[in-house]
N, C-alpha and C positions, 0 to 999 in steps of 0.2 A: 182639296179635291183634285182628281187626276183628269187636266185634259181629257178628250173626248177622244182626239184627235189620236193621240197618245197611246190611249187605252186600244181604240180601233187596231193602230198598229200593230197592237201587241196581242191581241187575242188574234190577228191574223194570223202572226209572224208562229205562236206556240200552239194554234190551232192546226197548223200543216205539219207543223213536227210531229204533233199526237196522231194524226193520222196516216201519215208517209208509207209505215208500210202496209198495211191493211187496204190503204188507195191505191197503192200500186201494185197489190194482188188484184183487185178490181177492174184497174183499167187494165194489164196485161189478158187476165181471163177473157175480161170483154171483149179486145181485140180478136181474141183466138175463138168467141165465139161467133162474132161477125164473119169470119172468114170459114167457118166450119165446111160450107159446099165448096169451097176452093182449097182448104188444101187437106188432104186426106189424110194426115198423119194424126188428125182432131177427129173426122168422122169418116168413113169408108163413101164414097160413092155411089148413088144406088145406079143398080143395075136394070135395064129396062126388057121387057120379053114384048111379044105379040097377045098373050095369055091374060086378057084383063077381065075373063071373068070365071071368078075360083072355083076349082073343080076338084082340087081335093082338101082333104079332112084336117082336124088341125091336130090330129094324131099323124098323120103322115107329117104334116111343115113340121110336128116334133122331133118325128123321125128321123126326118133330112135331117136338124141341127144337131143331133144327138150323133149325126155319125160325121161330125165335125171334131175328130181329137183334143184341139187346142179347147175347144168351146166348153171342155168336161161340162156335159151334160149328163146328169144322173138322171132325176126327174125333174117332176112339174116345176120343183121348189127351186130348181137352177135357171128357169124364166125370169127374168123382169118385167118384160113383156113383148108382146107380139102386133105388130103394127102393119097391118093389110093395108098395101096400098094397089087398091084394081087398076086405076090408070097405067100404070106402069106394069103392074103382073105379077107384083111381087110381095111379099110378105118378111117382114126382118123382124126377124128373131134376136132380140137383146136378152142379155144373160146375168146375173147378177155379178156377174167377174169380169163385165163388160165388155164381150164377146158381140160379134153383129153378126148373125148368119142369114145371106138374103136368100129363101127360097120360091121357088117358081111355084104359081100359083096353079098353073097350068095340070103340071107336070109333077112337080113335086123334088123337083132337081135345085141340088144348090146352084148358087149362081156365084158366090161368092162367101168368104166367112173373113171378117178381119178383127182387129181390136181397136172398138171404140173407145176412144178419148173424152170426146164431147161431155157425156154425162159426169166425168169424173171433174172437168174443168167447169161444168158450171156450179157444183157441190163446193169447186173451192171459189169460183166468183160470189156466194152468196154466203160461205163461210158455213156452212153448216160440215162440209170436211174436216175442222178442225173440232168441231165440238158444234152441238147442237144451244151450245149455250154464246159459243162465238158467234155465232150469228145475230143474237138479239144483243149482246153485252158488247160485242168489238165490232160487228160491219155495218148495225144499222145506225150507234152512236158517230160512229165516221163517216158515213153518208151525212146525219145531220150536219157534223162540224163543218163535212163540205159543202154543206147547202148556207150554213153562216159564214165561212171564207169565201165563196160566189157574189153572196150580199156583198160581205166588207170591201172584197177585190175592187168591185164594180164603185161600192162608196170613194177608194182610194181612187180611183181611175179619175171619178168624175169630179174629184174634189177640185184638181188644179183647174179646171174649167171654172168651177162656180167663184174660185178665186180670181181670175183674171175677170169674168164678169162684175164680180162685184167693184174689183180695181177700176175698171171702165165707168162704171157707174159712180165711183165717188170723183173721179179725174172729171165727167160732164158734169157733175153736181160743185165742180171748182170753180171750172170755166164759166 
């Protein structure tokens, strides 16, 4: 029979490798989703007005983003969707080609149009960018293996303590 000890190692050691890179889509994505309001190459900045409370049609905010060239907006079906935020004034217009156009709620005037990152990067943190089937078959099985090399890590951590305790304890049981 195989050590314990042994074994632990070892489903650590070839636990990391089966997940290596599929975890380090994960934590890079991550990072880049924690930092999204800092750095704007991930998400565009919003833009803030006086205008917080909306006064035109959501046929006009269509219209502003439509006369956004980069954004090719045809119709309704080139939304993703439309996210009113009154506080600020503004209304962003996301696109299915992941276009951001923020228009004034006030007014009806762009305020800005950039290309959003964000949603594309967290499609690839969850893995469903590669495949809808990557997600359940490669990044939630690698989340678990890293949820058992978390365990193991921590068992290998604590082991040499429980060793030198135990050593203490038969060295007083000498004496």
């Amino acid at each position: 029979m195989t050590n314990p000890r042994l074994l632990n190692r070892k489903l650590h050691r070839w636990g990391s490798i089966a997940v290596s890179i599929p975890f380090l889509i994960v934590i890079v994505t991550g990072l880049l989703l924690q930092l999204k309001k800092q750095i704007e190459w991930v998400q565009p900045p919003e833009q803030k007005t006086k205008n917080t409370t909306p006064t035109v049609s959501m046929q006009q905010i269509f219209d502003a983003a439509k006369s956004v060239p980069e954004a090719k907006i045809v119709d309704w079906t080139s939304i993703d969707r439309i996210d009113v935020r009154p506080g600020k004034g503004l209304a962003k217009v996301a696109t299915v080609d992941h276009w951001e156009i923020q228009v004034d709620i006030g007014t009806g005037a762009v305020l800005q149009s950039a290309y959003r990152r964000s949603d594309l990067i967290e499609t690839m943190h969850d893995g469903s960018w590669f495949a809808d089937a990557a997600k359940l078959w490669v990044f939630l099985p690698s989340g678990i293996i890293v949820l058992g090399l978390w365990i193991t890590g921590i068992y290998l951590f604590l082991l040499p303590y429980r060793a030198k305790a135990n050593k203490r304890r038969r060295e007083a049981g000498d004496a």
